[in-house]
C-alpha positions in Angstrom: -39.2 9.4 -56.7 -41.6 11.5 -58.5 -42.6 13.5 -55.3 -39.1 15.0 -54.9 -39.1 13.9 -51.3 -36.4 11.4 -49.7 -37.9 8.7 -48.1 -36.7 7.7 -44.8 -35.0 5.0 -45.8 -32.9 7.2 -48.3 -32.8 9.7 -45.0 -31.4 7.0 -43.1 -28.5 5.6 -45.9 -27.7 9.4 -46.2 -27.0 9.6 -42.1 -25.2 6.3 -42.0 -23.1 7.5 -45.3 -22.1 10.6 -43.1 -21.2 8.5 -39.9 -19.2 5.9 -41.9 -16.9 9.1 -43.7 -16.2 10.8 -39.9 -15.5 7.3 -38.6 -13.1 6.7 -41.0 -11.3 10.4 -40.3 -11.1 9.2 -37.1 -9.8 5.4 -36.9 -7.9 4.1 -40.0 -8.6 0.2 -40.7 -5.5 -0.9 -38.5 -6.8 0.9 -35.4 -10.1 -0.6 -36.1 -8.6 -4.2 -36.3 -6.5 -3.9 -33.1 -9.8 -2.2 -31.0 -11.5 -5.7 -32.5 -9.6 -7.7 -31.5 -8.8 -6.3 -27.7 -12.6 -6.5 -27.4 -12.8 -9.6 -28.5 -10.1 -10.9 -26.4 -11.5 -9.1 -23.5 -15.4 -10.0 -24.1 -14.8 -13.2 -24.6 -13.4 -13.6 -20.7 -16.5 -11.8 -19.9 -18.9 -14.3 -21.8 -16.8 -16.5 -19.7 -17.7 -15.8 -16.3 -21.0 -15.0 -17.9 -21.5 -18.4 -18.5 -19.7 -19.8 -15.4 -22.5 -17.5 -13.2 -25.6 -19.0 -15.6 -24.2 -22.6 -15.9 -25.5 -22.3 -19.5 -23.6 -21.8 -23.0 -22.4 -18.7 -24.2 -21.1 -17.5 -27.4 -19.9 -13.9 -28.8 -19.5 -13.2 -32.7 -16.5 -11.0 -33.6 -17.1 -7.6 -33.0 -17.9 -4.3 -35.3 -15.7 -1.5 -34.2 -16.8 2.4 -34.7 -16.5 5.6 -33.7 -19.8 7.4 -33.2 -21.5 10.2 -31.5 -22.4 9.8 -27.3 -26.0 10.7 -28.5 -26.6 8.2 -31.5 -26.3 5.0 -29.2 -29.8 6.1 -27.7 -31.0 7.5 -31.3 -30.8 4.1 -33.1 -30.9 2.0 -30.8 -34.2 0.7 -28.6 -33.7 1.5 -24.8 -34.2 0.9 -22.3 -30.7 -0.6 -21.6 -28.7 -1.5 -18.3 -25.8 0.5 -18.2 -22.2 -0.6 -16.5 -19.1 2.2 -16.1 -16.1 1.8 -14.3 -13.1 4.5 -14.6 -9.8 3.1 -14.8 -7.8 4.0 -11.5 -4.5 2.2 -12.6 -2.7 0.7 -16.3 -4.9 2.8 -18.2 -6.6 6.2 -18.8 -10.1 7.5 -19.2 -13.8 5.0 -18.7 -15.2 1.9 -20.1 -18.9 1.0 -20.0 -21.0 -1.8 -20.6 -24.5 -1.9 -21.9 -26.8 -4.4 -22.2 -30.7 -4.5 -23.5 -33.5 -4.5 -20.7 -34.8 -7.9 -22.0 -31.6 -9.8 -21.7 -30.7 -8.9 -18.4 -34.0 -9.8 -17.2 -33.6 -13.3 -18.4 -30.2 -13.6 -16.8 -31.8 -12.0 -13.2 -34.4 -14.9 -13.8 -31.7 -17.4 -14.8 -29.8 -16.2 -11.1 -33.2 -16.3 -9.1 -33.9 -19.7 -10.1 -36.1 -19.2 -13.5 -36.1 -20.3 -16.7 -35.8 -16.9 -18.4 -38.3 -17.6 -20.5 -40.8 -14.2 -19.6 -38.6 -11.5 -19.6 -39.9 -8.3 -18.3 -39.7 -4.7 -19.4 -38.6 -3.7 -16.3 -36.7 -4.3 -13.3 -37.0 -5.1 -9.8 -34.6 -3.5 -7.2 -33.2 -7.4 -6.7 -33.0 -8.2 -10.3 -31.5 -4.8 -10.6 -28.8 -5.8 -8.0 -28.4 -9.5 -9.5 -27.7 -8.2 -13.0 -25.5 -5.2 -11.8 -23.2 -8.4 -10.3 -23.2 -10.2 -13.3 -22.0 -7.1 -15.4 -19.8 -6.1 -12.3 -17.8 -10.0 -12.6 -18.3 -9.4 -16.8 -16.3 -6.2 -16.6 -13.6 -7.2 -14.1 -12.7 -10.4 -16.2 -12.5 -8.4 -18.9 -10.0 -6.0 -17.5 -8.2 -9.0 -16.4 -7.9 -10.0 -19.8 -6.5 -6.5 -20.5 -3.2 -6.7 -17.7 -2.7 -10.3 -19.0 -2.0 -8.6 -22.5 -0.7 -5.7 -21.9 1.4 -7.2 -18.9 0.6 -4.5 -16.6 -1.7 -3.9 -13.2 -4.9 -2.8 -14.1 -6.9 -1.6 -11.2 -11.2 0.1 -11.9 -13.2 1.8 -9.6 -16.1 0.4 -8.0 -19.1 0.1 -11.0 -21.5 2.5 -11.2 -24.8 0.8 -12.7 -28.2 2.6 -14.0 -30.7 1.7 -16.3 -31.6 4.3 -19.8 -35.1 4.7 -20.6 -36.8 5.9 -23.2 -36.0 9.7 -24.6 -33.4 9.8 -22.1 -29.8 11.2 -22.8 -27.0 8.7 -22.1 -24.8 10.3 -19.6 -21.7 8.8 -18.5 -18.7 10.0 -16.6 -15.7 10.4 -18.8 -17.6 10.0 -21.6 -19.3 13.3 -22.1 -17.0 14.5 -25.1 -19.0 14.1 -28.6 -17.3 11.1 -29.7 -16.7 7.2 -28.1 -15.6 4.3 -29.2 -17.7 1.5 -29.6 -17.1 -2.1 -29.8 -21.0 -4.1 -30.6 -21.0 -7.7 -30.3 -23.5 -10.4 -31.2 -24.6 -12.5 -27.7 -26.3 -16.0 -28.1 -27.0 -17.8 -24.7 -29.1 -20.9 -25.6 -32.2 -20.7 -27.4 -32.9 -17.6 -24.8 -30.8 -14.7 -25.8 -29.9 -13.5 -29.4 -29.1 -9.8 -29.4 -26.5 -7.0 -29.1 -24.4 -6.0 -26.4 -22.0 -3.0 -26.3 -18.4 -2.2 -24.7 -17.6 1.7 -25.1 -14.1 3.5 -24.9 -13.4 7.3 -24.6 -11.3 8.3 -27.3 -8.2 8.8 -24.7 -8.5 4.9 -23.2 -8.7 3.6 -27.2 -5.8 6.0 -28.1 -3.7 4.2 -25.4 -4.5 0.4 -26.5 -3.5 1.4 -30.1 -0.3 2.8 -28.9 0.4 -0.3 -26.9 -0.2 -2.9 -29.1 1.1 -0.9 -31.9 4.2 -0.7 -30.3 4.7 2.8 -29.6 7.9 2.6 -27.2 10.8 4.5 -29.1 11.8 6.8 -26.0 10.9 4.2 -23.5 13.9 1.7 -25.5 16.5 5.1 -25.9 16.3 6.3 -22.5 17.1 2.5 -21.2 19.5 2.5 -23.9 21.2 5.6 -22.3 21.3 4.6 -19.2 22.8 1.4 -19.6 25.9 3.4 -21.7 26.6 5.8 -18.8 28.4 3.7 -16.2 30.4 2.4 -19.5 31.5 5.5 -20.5 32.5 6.4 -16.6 34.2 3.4 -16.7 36.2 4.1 -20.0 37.2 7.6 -18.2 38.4 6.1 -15.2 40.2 3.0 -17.2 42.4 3.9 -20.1 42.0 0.8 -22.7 45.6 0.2 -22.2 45.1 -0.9 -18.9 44.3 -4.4 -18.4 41.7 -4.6 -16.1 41.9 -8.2 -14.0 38.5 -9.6 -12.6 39.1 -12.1 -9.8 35.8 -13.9 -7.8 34.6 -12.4 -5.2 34.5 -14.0 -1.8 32.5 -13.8 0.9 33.0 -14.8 4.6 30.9 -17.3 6.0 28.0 -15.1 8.3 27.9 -16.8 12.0 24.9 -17.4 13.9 25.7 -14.9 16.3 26.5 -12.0 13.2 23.3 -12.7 11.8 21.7 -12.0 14.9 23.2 -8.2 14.6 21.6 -7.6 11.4 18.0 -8.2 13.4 18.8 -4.5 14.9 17.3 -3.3 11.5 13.9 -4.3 12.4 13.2 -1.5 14.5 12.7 1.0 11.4 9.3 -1.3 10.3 8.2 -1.0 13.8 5.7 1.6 13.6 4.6 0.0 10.0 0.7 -1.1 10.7 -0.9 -4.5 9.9 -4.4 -5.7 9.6 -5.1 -8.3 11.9 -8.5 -10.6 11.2 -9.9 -13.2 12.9 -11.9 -15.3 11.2 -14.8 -17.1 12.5 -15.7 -19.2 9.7 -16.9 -18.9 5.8 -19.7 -20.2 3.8 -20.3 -20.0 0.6 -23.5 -19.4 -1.0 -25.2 -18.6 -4.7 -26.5 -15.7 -5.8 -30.0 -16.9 -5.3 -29.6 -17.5 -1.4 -27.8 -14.3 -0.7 -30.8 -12.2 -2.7 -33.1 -14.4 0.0 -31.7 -12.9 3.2 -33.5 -10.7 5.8 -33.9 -9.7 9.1 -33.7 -13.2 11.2 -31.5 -15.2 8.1 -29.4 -17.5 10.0 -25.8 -18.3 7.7 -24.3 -21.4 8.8 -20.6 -21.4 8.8 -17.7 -24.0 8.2 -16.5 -24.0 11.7 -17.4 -25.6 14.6 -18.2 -24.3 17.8 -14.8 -25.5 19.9 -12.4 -25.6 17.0 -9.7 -22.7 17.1 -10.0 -19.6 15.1 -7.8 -18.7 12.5 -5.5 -15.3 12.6 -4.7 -13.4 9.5 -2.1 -10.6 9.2 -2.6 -8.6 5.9 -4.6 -11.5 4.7 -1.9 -14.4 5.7 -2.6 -16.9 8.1 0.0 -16.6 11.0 -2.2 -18.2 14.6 -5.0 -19.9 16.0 -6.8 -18.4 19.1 -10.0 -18.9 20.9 -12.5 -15.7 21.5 -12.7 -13.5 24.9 -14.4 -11.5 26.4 -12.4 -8.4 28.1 -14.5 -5.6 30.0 -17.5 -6.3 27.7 -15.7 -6.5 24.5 -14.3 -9.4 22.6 -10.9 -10.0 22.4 -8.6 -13.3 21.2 -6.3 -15.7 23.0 -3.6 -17.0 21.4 -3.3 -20.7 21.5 -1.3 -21.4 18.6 1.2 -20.1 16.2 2.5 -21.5 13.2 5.8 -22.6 12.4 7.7 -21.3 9.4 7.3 -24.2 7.7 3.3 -24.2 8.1 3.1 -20.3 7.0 5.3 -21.1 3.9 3.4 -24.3 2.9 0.2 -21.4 3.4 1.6 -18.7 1.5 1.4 -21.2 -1.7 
């Protein structure tokens, strides 16, 4: 180096020596190993329903955990890149977003829409915007799924918000404005079409939580249960002298009469004013992707039913009746014909 000037390959080992020593300060191996595998767990229901949605074969290697500045995802990496975020509403603090390279999600749109994939395009159309947003949108949900399954807990996002980053553009994202996120790369092969990096990102706060959780961080949870299941014991040992002998005899109960159990029905007039959603459904079809992205003005859906059969009646999404549609001073309305037996709404219910 006889010009006395750093190359910038020299430059760039320098900067990557510098991230590796405050990612370190900030997750120690063990962290690192749990975040891995989470995502992997996670990711790999997502490359799931990826490739249940693109009938094709898809495979994730295991993934490279770091912690790294908000603004050196879009330094060293090439955008543009689609960009995913949902916030979590329930089972977990702080956001989680999904990014995926311009390239590959055009192949998938063109996978969806009845291509090949095999002409990507830089950019995207509004459909193949809205195709891809779906695909990320059913990526993301299964892998919060895979999240309550393993933390045994709801887990409820909001709706995804979905925008592409171009080039010199700042990578903004709700919840994840502080310096610092956590990011989770993974290696995506699908076929012989797609062979490149997709990222899962964490604020610090929702990879904080994971840690905890599967690291087992629930000493007051266990002593507070502990304490309450010693106070009726110790009200007891007031109350009972250990001198005492205390006998314990079964309990009985009286047979309840027909006409007794009829009294207890009084106690349905404090649900009375609780409302229900009622739907009537006319009939269901389902349809891919492809077809929906096809409809317009004029699109005619045809539907399961046929014209004379009965419709059916759901109350908060069960199915209770049939009826037949209506018409009452200009609106429509439905007639009762039939309700269904216990039996029937129990054999529904499973």
């Amino acid at each position: 180096m006889s010009n006395k000037f750093l190359s910038q390959d020299e430059i760039d080992a320098l900067l990557k020596m510098n991230d590796d020593i405050s990612e370190t300060e900030k997750i120690d191996d063990v962290a690192r190993d749990v975040l891995g595998e989470v995502g992997n767990i996670s990711m790999s229901n997502a490359a799931t329903a990826l490739s249940t949605l693109l009938n094709r074969k898809v495979n994730i290697t295991t993934p490279k955990v770091d912690v790294v500045p908000i603004n050196h995802i879009t330094e060293t990496f090439e955008m543009p890149y689609v960009l995913l975020q949902i916030r979590f509403d329930e089972g977990f603090v702080g956001s989680n977003a999904l990014l995926m390279d311009i390239k590959d999600a055009s192949i998938i749109s063109s996978i969806l829409m009845g291509g090949d994939g095999s002409n990507p395009n830089e950019e995207l159309s509004e459909i193949e915007l809205s195709a891809v947003s779906e695909v990320m949108n059913q990526m993301m949900g299964s892998a919060s799924t895979a999240l309550a399954t393993m933390f045994d807990r709801r887990v409820n996002i909001t709706p995804p918000v979905v925008k592409i980053i171009g080039h010199n553009e700042d990578l903004e994202i709700e919840g994840l404005e502080k310096d610092e996120v956590v990011r989770i790369a993974f290696r995506m092969v699908v076929d012989d079409l797609i062979d490149s990096e997709i990222m899962q990102l964490y604020s610090m706060e929702t990879a904080e939580q994971i840690i905890s959780q599967m690291m087992g961080d629930t000493e007051e949870t266990v002593e507070e249960v502990v304490e309450e299941e010693k106070a009726p014991e110790l009200e007891l040992v007031k109350e009972k002298p250990k001198e005492e002998a205390i006998e314990v005899s079964k309990p009985k109960f009286n047979k309840l009469s027909e006409k007794e159990g009829i009294k207890g029905k009084s106690n349905i007039d404090m649900i009375m004013d609780v409302p229900l959603e009622l739907d009537v459904v006319l009939g269901r079809s389902r349809k891919s992707i492809k077809e929906i992205l096809s409809f317009e003005p004029g699109s005619i859906i045809e539907l399961n039913e046929v014209v004379e059969e009965p419709l059916d009646i759901f109350v908060n999404g069960k199915l209770i009746a049939k009826g037949e549609v209506v018409v009452i001073d200009e609106k429509f309305g439905i007639r009762v014909t039939n309700i269904l037996s216990a039996k029937e709404r129990v054999k529904k219910l499973r």
